[in-house]
ZAMARGU-4260 file (C-alpha; in steps of 0.2 Angstrom, whole numbers, plus 5000, padded with zeros to 4 digits):
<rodrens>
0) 4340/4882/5654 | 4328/4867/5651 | 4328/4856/5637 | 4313/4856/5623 | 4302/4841/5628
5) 4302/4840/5608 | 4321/4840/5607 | 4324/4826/5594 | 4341/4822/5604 | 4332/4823/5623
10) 4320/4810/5615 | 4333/4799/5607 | 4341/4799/5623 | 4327/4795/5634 | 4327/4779/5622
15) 4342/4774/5624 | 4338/4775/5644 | 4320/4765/5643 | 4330/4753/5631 | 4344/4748/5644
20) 4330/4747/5659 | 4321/4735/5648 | 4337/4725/5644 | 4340/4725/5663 | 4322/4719/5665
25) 4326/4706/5654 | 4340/4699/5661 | 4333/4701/5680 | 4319/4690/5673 | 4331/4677/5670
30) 4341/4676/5685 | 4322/4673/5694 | 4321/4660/5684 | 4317/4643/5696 | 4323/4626/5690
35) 4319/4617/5705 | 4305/4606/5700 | 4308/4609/5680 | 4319/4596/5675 | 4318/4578/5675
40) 4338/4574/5683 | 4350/4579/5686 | 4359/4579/5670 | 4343/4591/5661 | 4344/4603/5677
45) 4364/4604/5673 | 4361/4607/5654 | 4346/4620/5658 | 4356/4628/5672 | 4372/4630/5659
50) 4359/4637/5645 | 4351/4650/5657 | 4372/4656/5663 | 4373/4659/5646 | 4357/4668/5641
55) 4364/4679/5655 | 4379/4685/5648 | 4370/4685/5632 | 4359/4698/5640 | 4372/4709/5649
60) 4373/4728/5644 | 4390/4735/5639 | 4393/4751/5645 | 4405/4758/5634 | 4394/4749/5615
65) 4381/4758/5608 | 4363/4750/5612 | 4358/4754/5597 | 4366/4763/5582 | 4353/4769/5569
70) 4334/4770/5567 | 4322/4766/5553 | 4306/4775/5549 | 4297/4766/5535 | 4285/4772/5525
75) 4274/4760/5527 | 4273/4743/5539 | 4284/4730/5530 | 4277/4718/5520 | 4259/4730/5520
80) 4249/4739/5510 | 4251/4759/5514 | 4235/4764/5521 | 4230/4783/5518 | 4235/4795/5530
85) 4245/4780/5539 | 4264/4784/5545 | 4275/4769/5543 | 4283/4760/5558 | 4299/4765/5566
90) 4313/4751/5572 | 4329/4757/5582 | 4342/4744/5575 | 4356/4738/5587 | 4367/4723/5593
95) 4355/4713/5601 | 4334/4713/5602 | 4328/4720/5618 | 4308/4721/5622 | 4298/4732/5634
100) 4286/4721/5647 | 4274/4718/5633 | 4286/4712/5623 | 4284/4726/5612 | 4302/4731/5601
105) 4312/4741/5609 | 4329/4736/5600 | 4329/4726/5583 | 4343/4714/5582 | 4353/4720/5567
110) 4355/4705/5559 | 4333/4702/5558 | 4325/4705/5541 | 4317/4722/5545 | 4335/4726/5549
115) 4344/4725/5532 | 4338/4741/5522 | 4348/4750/5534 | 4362/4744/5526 | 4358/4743/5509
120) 4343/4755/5506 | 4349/4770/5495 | 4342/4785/5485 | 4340/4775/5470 | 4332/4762/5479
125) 4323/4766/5497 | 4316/4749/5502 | 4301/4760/5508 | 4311/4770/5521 | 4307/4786/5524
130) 4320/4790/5535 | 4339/4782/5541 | 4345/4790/5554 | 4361/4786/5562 | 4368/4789/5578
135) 4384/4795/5588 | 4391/4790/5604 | 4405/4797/5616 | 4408/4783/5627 | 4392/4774/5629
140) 4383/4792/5628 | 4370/4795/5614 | 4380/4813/5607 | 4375/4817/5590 | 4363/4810/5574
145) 4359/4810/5558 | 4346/4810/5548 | 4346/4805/5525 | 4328/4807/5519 | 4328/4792/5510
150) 4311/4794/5498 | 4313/4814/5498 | 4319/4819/5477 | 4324/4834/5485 | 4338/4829/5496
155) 4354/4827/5487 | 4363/4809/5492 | 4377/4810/5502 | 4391/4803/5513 | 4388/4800/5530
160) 4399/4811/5542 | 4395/4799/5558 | 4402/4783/5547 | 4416/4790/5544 | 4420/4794/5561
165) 4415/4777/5566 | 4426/4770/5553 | 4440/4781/5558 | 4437/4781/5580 | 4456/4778/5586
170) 4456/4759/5592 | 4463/4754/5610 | 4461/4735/5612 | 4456/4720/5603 | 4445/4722/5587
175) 4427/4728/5589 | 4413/4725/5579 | 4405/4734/5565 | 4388/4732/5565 | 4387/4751/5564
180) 4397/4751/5547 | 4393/4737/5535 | 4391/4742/5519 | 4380/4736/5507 | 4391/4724/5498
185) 4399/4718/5515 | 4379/4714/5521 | 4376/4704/5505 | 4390/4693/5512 | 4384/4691/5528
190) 4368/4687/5523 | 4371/4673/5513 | 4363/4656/5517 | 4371/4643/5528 | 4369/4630/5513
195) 4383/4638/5502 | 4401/4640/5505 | 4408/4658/5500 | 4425/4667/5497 | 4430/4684/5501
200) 4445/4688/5491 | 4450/4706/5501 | 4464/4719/5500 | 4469/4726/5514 | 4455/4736/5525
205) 4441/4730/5516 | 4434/4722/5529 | 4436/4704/5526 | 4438/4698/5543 | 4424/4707/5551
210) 4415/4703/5535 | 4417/4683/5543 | 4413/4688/5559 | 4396/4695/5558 | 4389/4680/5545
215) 4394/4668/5557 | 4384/4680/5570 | 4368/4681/5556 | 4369/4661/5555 | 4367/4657/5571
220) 4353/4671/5572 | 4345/4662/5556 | 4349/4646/5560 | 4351/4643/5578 | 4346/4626/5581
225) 4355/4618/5569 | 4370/4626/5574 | 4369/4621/5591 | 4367/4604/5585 | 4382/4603/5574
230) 4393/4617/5580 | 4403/4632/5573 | 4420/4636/5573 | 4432/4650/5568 | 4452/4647/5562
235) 4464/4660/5562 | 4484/4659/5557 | 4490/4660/5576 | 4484/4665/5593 | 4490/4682/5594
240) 4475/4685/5580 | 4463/4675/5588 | 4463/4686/5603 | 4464/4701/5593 | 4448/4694/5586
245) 4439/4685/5601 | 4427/4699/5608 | 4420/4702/5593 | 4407/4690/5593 | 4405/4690/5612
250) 4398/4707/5609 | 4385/4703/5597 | 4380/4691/5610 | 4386/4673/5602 | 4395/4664/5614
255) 4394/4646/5607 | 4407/4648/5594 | 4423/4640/5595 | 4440/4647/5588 | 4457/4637/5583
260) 4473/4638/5575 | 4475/4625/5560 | 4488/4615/5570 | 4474/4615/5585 | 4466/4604/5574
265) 4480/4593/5568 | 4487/4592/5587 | 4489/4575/5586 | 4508/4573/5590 | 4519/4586/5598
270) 4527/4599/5586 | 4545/4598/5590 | 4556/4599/5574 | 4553/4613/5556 | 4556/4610/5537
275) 4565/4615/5525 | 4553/4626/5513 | 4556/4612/5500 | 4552/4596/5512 | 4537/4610/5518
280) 4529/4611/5499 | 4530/4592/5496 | 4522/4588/5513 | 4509/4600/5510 | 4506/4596/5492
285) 4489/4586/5490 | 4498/4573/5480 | 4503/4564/5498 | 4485/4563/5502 | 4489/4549/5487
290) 4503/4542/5494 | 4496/4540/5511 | 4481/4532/5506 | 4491/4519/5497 | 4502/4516/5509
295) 4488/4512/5521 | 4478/4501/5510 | 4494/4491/5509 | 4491/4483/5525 | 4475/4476/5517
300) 4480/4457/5510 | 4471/4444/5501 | 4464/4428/5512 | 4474/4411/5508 | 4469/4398/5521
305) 4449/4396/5527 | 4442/4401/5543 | 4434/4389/5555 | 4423/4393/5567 | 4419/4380/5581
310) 4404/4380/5591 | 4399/4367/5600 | 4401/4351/5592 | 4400/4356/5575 | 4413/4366/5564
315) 4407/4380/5552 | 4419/4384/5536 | 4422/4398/5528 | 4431/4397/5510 | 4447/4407/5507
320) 4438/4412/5491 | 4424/4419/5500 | 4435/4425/5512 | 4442/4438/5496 | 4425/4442/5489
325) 4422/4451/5506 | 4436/4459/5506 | 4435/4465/5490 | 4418/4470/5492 | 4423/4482/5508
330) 4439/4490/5496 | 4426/4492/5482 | 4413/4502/5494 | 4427/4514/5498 | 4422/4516/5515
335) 4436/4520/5529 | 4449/4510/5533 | 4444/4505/5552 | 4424/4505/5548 | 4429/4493/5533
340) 4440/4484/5547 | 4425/4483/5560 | 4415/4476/5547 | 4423/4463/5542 | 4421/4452/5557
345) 4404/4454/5556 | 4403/4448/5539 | 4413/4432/5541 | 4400/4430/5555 | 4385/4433/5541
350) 4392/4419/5530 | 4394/4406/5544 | 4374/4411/5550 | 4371/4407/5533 | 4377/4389/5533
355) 4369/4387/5550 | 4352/4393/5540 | 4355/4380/5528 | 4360/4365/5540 | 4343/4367/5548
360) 4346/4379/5563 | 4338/4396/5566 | 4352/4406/5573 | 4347/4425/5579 | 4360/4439/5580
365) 4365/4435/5597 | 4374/4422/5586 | 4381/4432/5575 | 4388/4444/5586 | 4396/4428/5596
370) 4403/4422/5579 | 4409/4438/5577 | 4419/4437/5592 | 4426/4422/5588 | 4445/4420/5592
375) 4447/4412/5575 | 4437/4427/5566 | 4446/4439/5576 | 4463/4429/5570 | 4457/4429/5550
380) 4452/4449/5551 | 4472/4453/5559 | 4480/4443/5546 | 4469/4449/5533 | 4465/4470/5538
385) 4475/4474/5554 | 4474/4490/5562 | 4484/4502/5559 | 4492/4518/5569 | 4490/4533/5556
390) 4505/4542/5567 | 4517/4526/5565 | 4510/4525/5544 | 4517/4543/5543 | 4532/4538/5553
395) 4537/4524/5543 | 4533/4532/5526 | 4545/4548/5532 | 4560/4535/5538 | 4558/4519/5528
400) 4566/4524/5510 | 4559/4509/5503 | 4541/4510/5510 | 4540/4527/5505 | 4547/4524/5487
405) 4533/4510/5483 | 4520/4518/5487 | 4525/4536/5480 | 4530/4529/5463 | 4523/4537/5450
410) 4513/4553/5463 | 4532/4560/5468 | 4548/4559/5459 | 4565/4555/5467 | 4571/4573/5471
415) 4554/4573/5480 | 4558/4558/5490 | 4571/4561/5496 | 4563/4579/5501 | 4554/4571/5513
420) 4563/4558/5520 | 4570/4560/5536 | 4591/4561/5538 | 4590/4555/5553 | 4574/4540/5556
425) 4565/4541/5573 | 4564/4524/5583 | 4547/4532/5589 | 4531/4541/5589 | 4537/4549/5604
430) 4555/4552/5599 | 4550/4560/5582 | 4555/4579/5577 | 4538/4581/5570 | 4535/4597/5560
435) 4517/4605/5558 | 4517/4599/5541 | 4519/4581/5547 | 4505/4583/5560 | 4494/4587/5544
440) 4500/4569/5535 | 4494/4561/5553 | 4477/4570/5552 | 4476/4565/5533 | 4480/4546/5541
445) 4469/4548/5555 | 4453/4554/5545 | 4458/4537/5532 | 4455/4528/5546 | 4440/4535/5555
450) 4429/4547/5549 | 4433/4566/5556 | 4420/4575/5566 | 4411/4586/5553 | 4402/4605/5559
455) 4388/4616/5554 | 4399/4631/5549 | 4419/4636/5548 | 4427/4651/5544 | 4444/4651/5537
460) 4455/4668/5540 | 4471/4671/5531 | 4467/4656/5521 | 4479/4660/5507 | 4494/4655/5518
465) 4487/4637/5517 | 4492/4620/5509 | 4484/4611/5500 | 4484/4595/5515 | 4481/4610/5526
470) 4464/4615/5516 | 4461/4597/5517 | 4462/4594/5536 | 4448/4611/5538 | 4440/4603/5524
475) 4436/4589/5534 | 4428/4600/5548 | 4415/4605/5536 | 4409/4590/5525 | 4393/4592/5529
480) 4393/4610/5534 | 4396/4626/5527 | 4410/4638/5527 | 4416/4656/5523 | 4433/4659/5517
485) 4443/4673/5520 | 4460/4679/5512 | 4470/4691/5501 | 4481/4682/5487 | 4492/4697/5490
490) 4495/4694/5505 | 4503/4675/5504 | 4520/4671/5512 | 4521/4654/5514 | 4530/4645/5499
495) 4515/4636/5497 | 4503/4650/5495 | 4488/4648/5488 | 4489/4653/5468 | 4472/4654/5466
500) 4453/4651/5474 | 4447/4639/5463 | 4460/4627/5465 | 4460/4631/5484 | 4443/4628/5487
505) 4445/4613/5478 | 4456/4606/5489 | 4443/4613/5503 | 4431/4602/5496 | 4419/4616/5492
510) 4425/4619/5473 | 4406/4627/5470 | 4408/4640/5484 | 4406/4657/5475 | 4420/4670/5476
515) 4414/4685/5481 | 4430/4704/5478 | 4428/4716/5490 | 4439/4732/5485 | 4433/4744/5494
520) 4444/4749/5510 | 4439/4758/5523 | 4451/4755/5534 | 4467/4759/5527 | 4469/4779/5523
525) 4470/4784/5505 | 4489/4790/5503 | 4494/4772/5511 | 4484/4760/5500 | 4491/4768/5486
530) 4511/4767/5493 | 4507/4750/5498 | 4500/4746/5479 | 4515/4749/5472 | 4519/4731/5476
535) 4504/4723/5467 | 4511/4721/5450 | 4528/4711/5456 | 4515/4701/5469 | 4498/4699/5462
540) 4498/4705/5444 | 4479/4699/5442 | 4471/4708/5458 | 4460/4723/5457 | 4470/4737/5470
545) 4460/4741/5482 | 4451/4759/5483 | 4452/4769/5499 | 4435/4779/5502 | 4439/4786/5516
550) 4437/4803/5516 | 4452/4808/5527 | 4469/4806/5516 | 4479/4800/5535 | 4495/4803/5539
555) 4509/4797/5528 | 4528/4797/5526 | 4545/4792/5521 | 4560/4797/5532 | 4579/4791/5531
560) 4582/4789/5547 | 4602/4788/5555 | 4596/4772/5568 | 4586/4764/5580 | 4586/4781/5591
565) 4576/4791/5576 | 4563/4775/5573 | 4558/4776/5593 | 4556/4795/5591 | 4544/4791/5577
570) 4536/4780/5590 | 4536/4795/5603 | 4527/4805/5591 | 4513/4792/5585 | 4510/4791/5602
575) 4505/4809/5603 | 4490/4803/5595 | 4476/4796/5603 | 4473/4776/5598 | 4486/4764/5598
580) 4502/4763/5589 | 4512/4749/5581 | 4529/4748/5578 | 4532/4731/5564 | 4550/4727/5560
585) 4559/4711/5553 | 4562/4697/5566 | 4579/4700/5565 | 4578/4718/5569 | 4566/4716/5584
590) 4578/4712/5598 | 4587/4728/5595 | 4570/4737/5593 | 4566/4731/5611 | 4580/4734/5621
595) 4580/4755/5610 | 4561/4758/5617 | 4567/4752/5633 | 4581/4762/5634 | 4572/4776/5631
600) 4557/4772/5644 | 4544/4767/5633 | 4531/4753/5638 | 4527/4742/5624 | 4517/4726/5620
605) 4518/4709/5612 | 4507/4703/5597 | 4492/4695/5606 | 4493/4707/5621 | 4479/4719/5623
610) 4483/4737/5623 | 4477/4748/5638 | 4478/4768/5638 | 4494/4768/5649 | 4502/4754/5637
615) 4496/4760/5617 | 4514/4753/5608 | 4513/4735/5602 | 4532/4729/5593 | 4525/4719/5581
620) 4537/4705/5570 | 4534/4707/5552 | 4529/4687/5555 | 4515/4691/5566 | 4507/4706/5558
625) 4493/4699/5547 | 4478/4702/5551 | 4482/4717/5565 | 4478/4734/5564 | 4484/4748/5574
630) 4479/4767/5572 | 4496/4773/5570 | 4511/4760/5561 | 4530/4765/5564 | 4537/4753/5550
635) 4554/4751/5551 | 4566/4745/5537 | 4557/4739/5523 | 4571/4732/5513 | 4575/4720/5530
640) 4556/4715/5529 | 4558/4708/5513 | 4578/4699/5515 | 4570/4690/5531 | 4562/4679/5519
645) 4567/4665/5508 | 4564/4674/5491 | 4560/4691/5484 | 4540/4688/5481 | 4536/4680/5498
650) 4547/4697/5505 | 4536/4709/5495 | 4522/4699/5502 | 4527/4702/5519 | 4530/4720/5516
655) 4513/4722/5509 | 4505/4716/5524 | 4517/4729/5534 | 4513/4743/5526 | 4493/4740/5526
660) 4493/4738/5545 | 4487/4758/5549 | 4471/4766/5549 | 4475/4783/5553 | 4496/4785/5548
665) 4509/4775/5541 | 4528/4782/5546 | 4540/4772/5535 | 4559/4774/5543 | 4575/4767/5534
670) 4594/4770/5535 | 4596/4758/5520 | 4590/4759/5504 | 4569/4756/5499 | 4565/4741/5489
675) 4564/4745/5471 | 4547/4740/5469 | 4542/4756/5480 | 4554/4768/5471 | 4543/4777/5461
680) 4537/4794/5461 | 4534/4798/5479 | 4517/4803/5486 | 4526/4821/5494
</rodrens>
């Protein structure tokens, strides 16, 4: 039997078939592209060549990702006046633009202005749509659609079936995108102008991270240019999370953007030694920031014989006091330590052109530059403002008592001090146990110093694990840029976890960013948000728990188990499912884990490494969990998660973030006893 030519789902799919034969076109037309008598050199044809690689693998066509996802009828041409007896355009919304060989719209990029009412028209406000429809896909195959009239009073609103598929399709691999599913809060976030730095406070699910993701791809479709001049950048807590995260943007098409940990950054030393949590928390306090710059500036001293400068036959002199009202005039402008330092010379040379002026001569800056190089200036500007290594000022200040007592006095007390200070001093830069927190203390040295590299745009994930020298050292990134911060204060387990945005942001350098809540999940099933929030009063008193709307309740239970044997039958069993499984334990409880699942035969991953269909279970140390989702979460031993940390709250944290890792079932296994915190009235 044939299909109807008028078939609303034959046509959808012939779309879909024009769309990736256009898309194919495109590309073809730039692999012809010839170079050959284009450029100038060799150094534009290099740059052109690597612009056009790139448009390629901007242009490829992934089989297995939706072209497009949705279609918009309006009811009139945006921005016109409705003429009479006129239909309305009609855009197919997707990932990427793509154009027929007239250049005609095939595809609209999502994140174009015509775009937005799919994700934020509504019965009670339309935006002139007629009709939203949305679209299904097995594989890369257009299945199914759906259609909300929009401007009909007739039809009753309601929710779409096909999101919440798409928000509940098992997961296999790194984290996708979800261009499909932002909501109308989420877009009004990823929207937001590259001129103003905002912060997502987000529970568990809401979306945060992708939330981060996709503005950074709408920047760079807005703003482009700029960020191709200045740069963009994305810094996650580790690597495992990085990876989860690193196709996402690839996907939408952006490959520029670059993505780091926070001790990335700071790499200026090798990390070979850890703190204690109170040396960490004194060492990431901002106060040091304080410390440091005093300690530096200590080198700075005041001019007490002349400088004499010899050319020729004649000698040029250069007062001691005039000596000190240059000095004192670079320490007033507050510029940086070396740019004061390669000033200076210059300026003794300035003085001495002056009194050649004055003698009669008619020097030019030839001469001043040769004044400036002057062995005896060069003498006067060591003696006076010598350079300093910011590694070797962070070394002395951590193993010279003394040093670090004259210039903390008054900023730390003595319990502090002696916090900080190293048992046992290093002889060396080289020799040193330096800890990440120290390699924050060199980068706040290093950027006293010489003026730290600033980009267009950052986006901080996890941010609430940071210190305040750590918000520092990204805020340095972005002085004259932008940036999007992400985090949950519920969510903090470092000792010096962030206690509130403001003062965060602060710290960042950004204190008029706006804080934007999100509270909606739509990840995390209902029946496991609500377990999870039992924690919030003891954690997070203030924050608003967030609200499920998925319309599946998920799977959920609590089972005493006897041992390790019963948690890898739990593990079995999520494996039944289809999606990917993870099974989260407490560092200490992970080498048993690993050596019961291979016993038994079952394959499993490591944080970081991608799942495949033969290998779906990832063992997953509580450490490492933030920020990773799975379909299906064994959690074993709640009351371990929380002794494997240094104090109860920091242990609740933890367990928070355990138990919000699943987005289709949470199986919670224990032999000892639950944290009181979740003892209340169980869910079944």
């Amino acid at each position: 039997m044939s299909t109807p030519v008028d078939d609303p789902l034959s046509r959808e799919r012939s779309h879909l078939s024009a769309s990736r034969s256009a898309l194919r076109a495109m590309r073809e037309d730039v692999e012809a592209l010839d170079i050959t008598d284009v450029t100038a050199n060799w150094v534009n044809a290099e740059v052109l060549a690597h612009q056009i690689e790139e448009r390629i693998k901007a242009l490829a066509d992934l089989s297995d990702t939706p072209l497009f996802f949705g279609r918009l009828d309006y009811l009139r041409a945006p921005g016109a006046e409705q003429a009479e007896g006129a239909e309305g355009e009609r855009f197919y919304i997707g990932r990427r633009h793509v154009h027929d060989h007239d250049g005609d719209p095939m595809v609209i990029d999502w994140r174009a202005p015509v775009s937005q009412p799919f994700y934020r028209a509504s019965k009670k406000d339309p935006m002139d749509i007629a009709l939203r429809r949305r679209f299904g896909y097995t594989g890369g195959d257009l299945t199914a659609y759906e259609d909300e009239h929009l401007s009909d009073p007739g039809e009753a609103a309601r929710t779409s079936k096909l999101l919440q598929q798409e928000i509940e399709r098992p997961r296999v691999g790194p984290m996708r995108d979800i261009v499909a599913t932002i909501q109308p809060e989420q877009d009004e976030i990823v929207r937001s102008g590259l001129s103003g730095t905002v912060c997502v406070q987000g529970g568990p699910g809401t979306g945060k991270t992708a939330v981060g993701l996709h503005r950074v791809a709408y920047l760079l479709y807005a703003h482009r240019e700029r960020l191709a001049r200045t740069g963009t950048l994305v810094i996650g807590p580790n690597r495992s999370f990085l990876h989860y995260i690193e196709q996402v943007l690839p996907a939408l098409g952006e490959l520029a953007v670059q993505q780091a940990t926070v001790e990335d950054l700071v790499a200026h030393v090798e990390i070979k030694g850890t703190d204690d949590a109170t040396a960490a928390v004194v060492k990431g306090d901002a106060r040091m920031a304080r410390v440091l710059r005093r300690a530096l500036y200590s080198h700075v001293t005041m001019p007490t014989e002349p400088v004499v400068v010899v050319r020729g036959s004649r000698r040029w002199r250069v007062a001691a006091y005039e000596l000190e009202e240059l000095v004192r005039e670079l320490l007033d402008r507050d510029i940086r330590y070396g740019a004061a330092r390669e000033a200076l010379p210059q300026r003794i040379a300035h003085a001495v052109l002056v009194q050649m002026e004055r003698s009669g001569e008619a020097p030019d800056d030839r001469v001043q530059d040769a004044v400036a190089r002057n062995s005896a200036v060069k003498a006067a500007v060591k003696a006076v403002w010598p350079a300093v290594d910011p590694a070797k000022l962070v070394l002395r200040l951590l193993s010279d008592a003394d040093f670090l007592a004259g210039h903390a006095a008054g900023i730390l007390d003595e319990e502090e001090q002696k916090a900080v200070l190293w048992t046992k001093p290093a002889r060396s830069v080289k020799s040193a146990q330096w800890s990440a927190a120290d390699a924050v203390l060199i980068d706040e040295a290093t950027d006293l110093i010489q003026r730290t590299h600033s980009l267009g745009h950052v986006v901080l994930d996890e941010a609430q694990d940071l210190s305040p020298m750590q918000y520092r050292a990204v805020g340095r990134r972005c002085t004259t840029g932008s940036a999007t911060v992400l985090g949950d204060l519920a969510q903090g387990t470092t000792p010096w976890a962030t206690r509130g945005w403001e003062e965060a942001l602060t710290h960042l350098g950004k204190p008029e960013a706006v804080i934007e809540e999100l509270t909606a999940g739509f990840r995390v099933p209902t029946d496991v948000i609500t377990y999870a929030s039992r924690l919030l009063p003891h954690i997070a008193p203030g924050l608003t728990p967030v609200v499920s709307i998925r319309e599946n309740p998920g799977h959920f239970e609590v089972r005493r188990v006897a041992g390790t044997t019963d948690v890898v039958d739990a593990c079995r069993a999520s494996l039944r499912h289809e999606g990917s499984t993870g099974l989260i334990a407490a560092d200490a409880r992970v080498p048993e884990l690993a050596a019961a699942l291979t016993e038994a035969g079952i394959a499993y991953l490591g944080p970081g490494e991608e799942t495949t269909q033969e290998t779906r279970l990832t063992l997953v140390p509580a450490s490492l969990a933030k920020g990773l989702e799975y379909d299906y979460v064994v959690l074993d031993e709640p009351q371990a998660v929380v002794d494997g940390e240094p104090d109860e709250r920091t242990g609740l944290r933890r367990l928070y973030v355990a138990l919000t890792r699943a987005v289709s079932g949470l199986v919670v296994t224990h032999a000892a006893g639950l944290p009181p915190q979740l003892a209340s009235t169980p869910l079944r």
